[in-house]
C-alpha positions as CSV (number, residue, x, y, z in Angstrom):
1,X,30.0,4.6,-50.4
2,X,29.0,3.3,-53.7
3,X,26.0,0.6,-53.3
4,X,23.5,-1.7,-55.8
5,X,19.8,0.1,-56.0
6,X,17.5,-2.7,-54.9
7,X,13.8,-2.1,-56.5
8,X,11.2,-2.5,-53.9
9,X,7.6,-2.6,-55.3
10,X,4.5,-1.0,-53.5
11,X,1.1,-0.4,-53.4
12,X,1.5,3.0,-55.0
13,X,2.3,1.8,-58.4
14,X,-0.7,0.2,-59.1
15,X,-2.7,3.9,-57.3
16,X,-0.6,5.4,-60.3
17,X,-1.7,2.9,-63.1
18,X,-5.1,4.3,-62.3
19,X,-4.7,7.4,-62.1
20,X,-3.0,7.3,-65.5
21,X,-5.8,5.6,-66.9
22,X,-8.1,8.1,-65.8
23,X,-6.5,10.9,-66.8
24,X,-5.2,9.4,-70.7
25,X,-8.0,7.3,-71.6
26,X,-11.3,8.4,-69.8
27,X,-10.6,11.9,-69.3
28,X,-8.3,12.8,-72.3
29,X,-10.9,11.0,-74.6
30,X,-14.4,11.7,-73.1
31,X,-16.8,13.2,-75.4
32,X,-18.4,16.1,-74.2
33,X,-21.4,15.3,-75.9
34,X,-22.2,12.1,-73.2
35,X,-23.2,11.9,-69.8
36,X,-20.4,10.4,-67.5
37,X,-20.8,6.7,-67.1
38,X,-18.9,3.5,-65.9
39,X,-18.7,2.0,-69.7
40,X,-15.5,4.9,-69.7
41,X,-14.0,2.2,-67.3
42,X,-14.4,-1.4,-69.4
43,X,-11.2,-1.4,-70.8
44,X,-9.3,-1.5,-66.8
45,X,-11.4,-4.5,-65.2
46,X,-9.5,-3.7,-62.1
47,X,-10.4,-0.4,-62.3
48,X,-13.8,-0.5,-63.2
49,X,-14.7,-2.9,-60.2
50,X,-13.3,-0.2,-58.0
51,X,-15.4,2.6,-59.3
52,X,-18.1,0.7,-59.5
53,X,-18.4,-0.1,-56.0
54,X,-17.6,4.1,-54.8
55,X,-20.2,4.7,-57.7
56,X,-23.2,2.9,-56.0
């Protein structure tokens, strides 16, 4: 039988916002010339907050 898809959100999505983040605009973009830093995070506040508390 045939039924309506229902969307259900979930914690996951966000978990994959980030790691899209990571991977298009920090790691796609890093210069290979500079040390790795938290400044490669400012433009996801979110984000940032997060690696900034595993960082220290």
């Amino acid at each position: 039988m045939l039924f309506a898809y229902t969307y259900v959100p979930h914690q996951m999505e966000k978990m994959q916002k980030f790691i899209d983040f990571i991977f298009f605009d920090v790691w796609c973009k890093a210069p290979s010339s500079r040390p790795f830093g938290l400044n490669l995070f400012d433009a996801n506040e979110e984000l940032h907050e997060v690696m900034e508390a595993f960082y220290y």
